[in-house]
N, C-alpha and C positions, 0 to 999 in steps of 0.2 A: 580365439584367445584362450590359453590353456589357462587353469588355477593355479597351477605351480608355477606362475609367474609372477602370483604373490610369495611365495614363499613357499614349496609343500610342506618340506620338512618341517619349519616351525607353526605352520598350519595342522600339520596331522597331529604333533606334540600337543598344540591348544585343543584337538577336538578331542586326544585323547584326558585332559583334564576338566574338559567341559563333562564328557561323558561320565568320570566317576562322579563328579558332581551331580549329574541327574541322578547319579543311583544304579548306571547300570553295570550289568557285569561284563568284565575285559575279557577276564580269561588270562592267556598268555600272548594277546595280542598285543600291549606294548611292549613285550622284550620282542615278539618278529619284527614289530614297526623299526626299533632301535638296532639291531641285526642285519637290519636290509638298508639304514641310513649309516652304518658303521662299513660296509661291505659293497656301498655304490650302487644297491640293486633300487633304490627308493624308486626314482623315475618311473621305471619297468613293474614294479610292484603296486605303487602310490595308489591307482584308481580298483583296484582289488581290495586294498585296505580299507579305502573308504565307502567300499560300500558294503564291506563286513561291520565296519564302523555305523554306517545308517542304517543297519540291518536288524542291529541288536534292538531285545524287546524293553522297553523299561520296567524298572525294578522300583522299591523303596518309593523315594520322593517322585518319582516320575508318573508313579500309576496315580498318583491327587495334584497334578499338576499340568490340565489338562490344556492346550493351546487354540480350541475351537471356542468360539462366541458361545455358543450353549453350554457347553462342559464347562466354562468358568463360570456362566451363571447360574447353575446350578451347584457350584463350590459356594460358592459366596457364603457367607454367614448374614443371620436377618440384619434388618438396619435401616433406617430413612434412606431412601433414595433422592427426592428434592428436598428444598430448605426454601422458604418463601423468602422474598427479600421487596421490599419496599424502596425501591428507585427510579428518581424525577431521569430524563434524558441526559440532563447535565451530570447527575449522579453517577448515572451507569458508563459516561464519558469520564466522570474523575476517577472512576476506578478502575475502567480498562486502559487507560493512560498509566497509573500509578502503577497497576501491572508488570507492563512495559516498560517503566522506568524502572522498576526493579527489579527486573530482568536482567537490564542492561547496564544497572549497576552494579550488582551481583556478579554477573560476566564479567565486567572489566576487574573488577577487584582480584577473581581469581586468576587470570587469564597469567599472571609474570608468574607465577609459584605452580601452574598445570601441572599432574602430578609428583608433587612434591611430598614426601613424607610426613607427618607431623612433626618431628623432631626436627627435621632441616629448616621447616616455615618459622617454628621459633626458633631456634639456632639464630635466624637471618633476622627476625625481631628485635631477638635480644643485643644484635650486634648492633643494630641500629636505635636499640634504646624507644624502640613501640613495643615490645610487649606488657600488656595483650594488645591486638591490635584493634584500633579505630579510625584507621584513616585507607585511602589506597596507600599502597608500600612506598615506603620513603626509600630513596635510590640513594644505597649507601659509594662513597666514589672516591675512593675504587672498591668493587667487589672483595671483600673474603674468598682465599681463597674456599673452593668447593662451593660457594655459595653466590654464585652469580644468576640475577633472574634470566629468566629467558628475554631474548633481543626485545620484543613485543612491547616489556617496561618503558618504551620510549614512548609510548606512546598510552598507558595503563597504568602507569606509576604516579605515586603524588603531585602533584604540580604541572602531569605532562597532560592527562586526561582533558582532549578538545573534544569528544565523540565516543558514540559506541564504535570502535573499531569493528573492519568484519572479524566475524566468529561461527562457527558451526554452530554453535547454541543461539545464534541469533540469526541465523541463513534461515534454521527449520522454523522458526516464530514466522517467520517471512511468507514461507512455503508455504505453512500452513493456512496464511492470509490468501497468497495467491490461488491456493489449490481451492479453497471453499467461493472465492470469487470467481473462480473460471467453473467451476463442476459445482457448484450446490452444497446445502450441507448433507445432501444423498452422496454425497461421492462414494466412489468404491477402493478396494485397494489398489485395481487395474489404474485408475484414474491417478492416484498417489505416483503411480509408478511411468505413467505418461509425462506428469508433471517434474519427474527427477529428471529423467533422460531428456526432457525438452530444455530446463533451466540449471540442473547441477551440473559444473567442469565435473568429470571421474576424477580428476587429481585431489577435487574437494571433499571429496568422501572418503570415510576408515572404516574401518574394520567391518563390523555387521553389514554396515549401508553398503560399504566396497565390494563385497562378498555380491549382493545383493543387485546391485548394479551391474554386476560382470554377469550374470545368472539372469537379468534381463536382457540383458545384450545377446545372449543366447539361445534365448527364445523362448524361455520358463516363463511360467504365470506365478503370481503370488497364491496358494502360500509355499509353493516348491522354492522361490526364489530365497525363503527364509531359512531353508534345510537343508539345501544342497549344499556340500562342502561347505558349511560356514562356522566354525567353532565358536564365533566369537555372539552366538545368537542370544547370549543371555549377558551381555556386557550393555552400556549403560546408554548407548546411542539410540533406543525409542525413546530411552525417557526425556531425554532431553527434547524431542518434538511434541512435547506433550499439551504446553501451556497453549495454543491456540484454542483445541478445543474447549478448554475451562473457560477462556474468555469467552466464547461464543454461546455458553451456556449455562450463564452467570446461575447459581441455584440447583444447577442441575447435573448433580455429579456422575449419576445413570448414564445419560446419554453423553454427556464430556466422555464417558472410559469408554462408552459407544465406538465413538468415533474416534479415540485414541485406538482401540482396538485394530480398526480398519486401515490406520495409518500404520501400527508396529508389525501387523501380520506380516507385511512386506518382508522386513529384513529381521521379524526376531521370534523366537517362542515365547512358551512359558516362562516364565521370570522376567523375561525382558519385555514380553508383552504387558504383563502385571504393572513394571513398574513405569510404563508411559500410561496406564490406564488409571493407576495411582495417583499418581503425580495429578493426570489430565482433572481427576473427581476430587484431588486437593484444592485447586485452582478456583474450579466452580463454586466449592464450596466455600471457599474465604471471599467469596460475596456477601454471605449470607451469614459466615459465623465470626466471632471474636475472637475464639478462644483455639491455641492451635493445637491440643489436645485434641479437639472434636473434630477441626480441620481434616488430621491427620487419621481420626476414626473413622469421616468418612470416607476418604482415600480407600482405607482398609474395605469398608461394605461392597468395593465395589470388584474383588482380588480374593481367589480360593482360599478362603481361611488356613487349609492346613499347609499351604504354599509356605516356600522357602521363604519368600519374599514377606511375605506376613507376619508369620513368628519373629523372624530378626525384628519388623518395626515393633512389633509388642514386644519384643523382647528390651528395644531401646527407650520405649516409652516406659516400662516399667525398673529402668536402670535410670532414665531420669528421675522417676519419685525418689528413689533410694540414693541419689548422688547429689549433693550438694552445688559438687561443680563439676561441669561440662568434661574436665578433663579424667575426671574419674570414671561419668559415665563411657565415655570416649576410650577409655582402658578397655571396658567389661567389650565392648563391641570389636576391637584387634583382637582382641583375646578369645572372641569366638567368630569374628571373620574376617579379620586379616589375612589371612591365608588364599582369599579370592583376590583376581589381578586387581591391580589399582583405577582399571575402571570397568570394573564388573560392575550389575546396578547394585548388589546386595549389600555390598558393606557401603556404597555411593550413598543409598537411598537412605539408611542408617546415618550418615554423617547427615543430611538433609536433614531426616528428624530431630537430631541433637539441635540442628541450629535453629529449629520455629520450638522448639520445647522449652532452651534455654535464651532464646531470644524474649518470648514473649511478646510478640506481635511486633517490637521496634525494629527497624530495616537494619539500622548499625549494627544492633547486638546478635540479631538472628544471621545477617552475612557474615558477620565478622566468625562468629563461631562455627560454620559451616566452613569458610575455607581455611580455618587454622586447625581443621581436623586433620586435612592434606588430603591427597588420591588426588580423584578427577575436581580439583579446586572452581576453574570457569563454571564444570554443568553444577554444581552443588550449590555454588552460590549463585549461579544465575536462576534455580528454580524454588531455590529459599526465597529472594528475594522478587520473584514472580507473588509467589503465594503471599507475602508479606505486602508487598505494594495492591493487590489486589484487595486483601482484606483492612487496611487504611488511606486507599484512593492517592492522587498527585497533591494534590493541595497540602497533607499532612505529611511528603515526606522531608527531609530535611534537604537543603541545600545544597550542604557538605558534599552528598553523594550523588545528587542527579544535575545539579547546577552543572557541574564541568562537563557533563555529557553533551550540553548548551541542545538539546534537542534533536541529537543529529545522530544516524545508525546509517552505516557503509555496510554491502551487504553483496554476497558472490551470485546472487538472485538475479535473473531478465529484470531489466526494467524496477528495480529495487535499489541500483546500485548506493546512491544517496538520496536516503527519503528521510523526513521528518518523522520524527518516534510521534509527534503530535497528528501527525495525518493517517499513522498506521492506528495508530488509536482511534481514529474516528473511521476511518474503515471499517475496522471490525467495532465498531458499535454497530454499525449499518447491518453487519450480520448474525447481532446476539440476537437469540431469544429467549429469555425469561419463563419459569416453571407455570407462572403464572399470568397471561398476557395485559391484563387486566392492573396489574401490579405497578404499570409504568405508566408515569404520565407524563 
């Protein structure tokens, strides 16, 4: 199976803007790339190109943005790595459930608006008379023109939400249950990548993971599988597999980015590996903290400080002090990375931030502003709301948003297909463990 049966042409175009984006230098190799797709020779040329393309040495951002387990912890900047937390069994069951529920509430809220612009999301608010918004989307009938949700709303929209529908941001939650239940919490990448190819259809996989899965199929090991031919290695598909490990390691956001690490080396680099190892030591850490400033700090402790991915969150967290409202901070952040695809993780992870900084811990307020930023709306709100249900448990969330879900998650996963969000929850309590063992009673 060739790669240019995804696409080469708009393949090599994506790795040639992935690349300036590490920093490295072209040359005048995208005018031959565009010469030789102008002139038919692409075919005949393509695997010449890309491997002048994976040849080049990194420049700039590239040489502190290192994609090896030691090289990023050796970036790291100082900082708590555990957070003690004090909970009964029922405890650490109401908050890996509430997790999950906002996860899966968060998912569904974004999932009719999947990238959508900011402008278009309210555009379609406004016409329906919810902005801002606080509910799942009301189904305006008929559509404006331009402004119809995607099909899905039948199932995601106000009034229609019976279930977590399946969703990729809710398969890899899955995954990540089955893969630490079949392998350990030793698993390896090898194992991550047994576990795709035994339980994910290829047709249910995009972009990085697609790349990644073809390049397994062909007989590469991880982490070749994450570099070969794949442009899209720093777009937003580890992060979104990230929450399992945070549940697993309630307190412990070290080994949560641990074992996120071992899961994104598969199909991502630097930045993309960063921001599943973020996300995964955000997770852990709304165990143990209240406040999502410090959430989102530790996320950062555990990510190359001088990293791309870093500065933008510090950059968003210090545009939250200075912004009164969301929308403004929400400006400063297009206006220095909008210009990355709409589901790249750097400006993704940035919307993420805005929405636990301007939420402040409530599930409504933190999802709701995470998906009326726009881009990739499902992953942003499903892992705002991971982090949010995590750090105030099932009992505390409101009705409004996980009642209609009535407990139930459809899922493209073996043996996963319809499970109880209530039984995935008490599975992986079966495989947390606690910074402090002693801490649980």
């Amino acid at each position: 199976m060739k790669h240019r049966d995804m696409g080469s042409e708009e393949m090599l175009r994506a790795e040639v803007v992935q690349l300036r984006e590490e920093g490295r230098e072209l040359g005048d190799l995208p005018i031959r790339l565009e010469a030789a797709i102008a002139d038919g020779t692409i075919d005949a040329k393509s695997e010449a190109i890309w491997g002048e393309m994976e040849s080049l040495s990194p420049v700039g951002a590239g040489l502190r943005e290192p994609s090896d387990l030691v090289g990023i912890r050796a970036a790291r900047p100082d900082g708590d790595r555990s957070h003690a937390i004090t909970l009964s069994d029922a405890g650490l069951y109401d908050r890996i459930y509430g997790a999950w529920l906002g996860r899966c509430a968060g998912c569904t809220l974004g999932k009719p608006v999947e990238g959508w612009p900011r402008s278009r999301i309210e555009a379609y608010l406004r016409a329906a008379n919810a902005w801002p918004l606080r509910t799942y989307f009301p189904v305006i009938d008929p559509f404006p023109e331009g402004l119809e949700l995607w099909k899905n709303y039948k199932e995601t929209a106000l009034g229609r939400v019976t279930r977590m529908p399946r969703d990729d941001d809710t398969d890899y939650t899955v995954m990540g249950l089955h893969i630490v239940e079949t392998y350990g919490r030793e698993f390896s990448s090898q194992d991550v990548a047994t576990a795709w190819l035994d339980n994910l259809p290829f047709a249910k996989v995009y972009t990085a993971e697609k790349v990644a899965y073809l390049n397994l199929v062909e007989g590469m090991d991880p982490p070749q599988t994450a570099r070969y031919h794949n442009p899209y290695r720093e777009w937003i598909g580890a992060q979104i597999r990230a929450d399992m490990w945070g549940y697993i390691n309630p307190g412990n956001p070290e080994l949560a980015a641990e074992m996120a690490y071992r899961d994104a080396s598969l199909s991502h680099t630097a930045n993309g590996i960063y921001g599943e190892m973020w996300a995964a030591a955000c997770v852990a850490a709304a165990f143990g903290l209240d406040d999502p400033h410090d959430v989102i700090s530790a996320g950062l402790a555990e990510i190359p400080s001088d990293s791309r991915l870093a500065e933008a969150v510090r950059n968003t967290m210090a545009w939250a002090d200075e912004c009164a409202r969301w929308e403004d901070a929400w400006d400063r952040i297009n206006d220095e990375y909008g210009a990355y695809h709409t589901v790249h993780v750097i400006n993704n992870t940035c919307v993420v931030a805005l929405g636990l900084l301007y939420g402040g811990g409530d599930l409504e307020k933190s999802i709701c502003v995470a998906v009326m930023g726009g881009w990739d709306t499902d992953c942003t709100g499903a892992t705002v709301g991971s982090i949010v249900g995590a750090m105030n448990g099932a009992a505390a969330l409101p009705d409004k948003w996980v009642g209609p879900l009535d407990d139930k998650l459809t899922s493209i996963v073996y043996e996963f297909e319809d499970s109880r969000i209530s039984d995935l929850a008490r599975r992986t309590v079966a495989l947390a463990e606690m910074p402090d063992s002693t801490a649980r009673s």
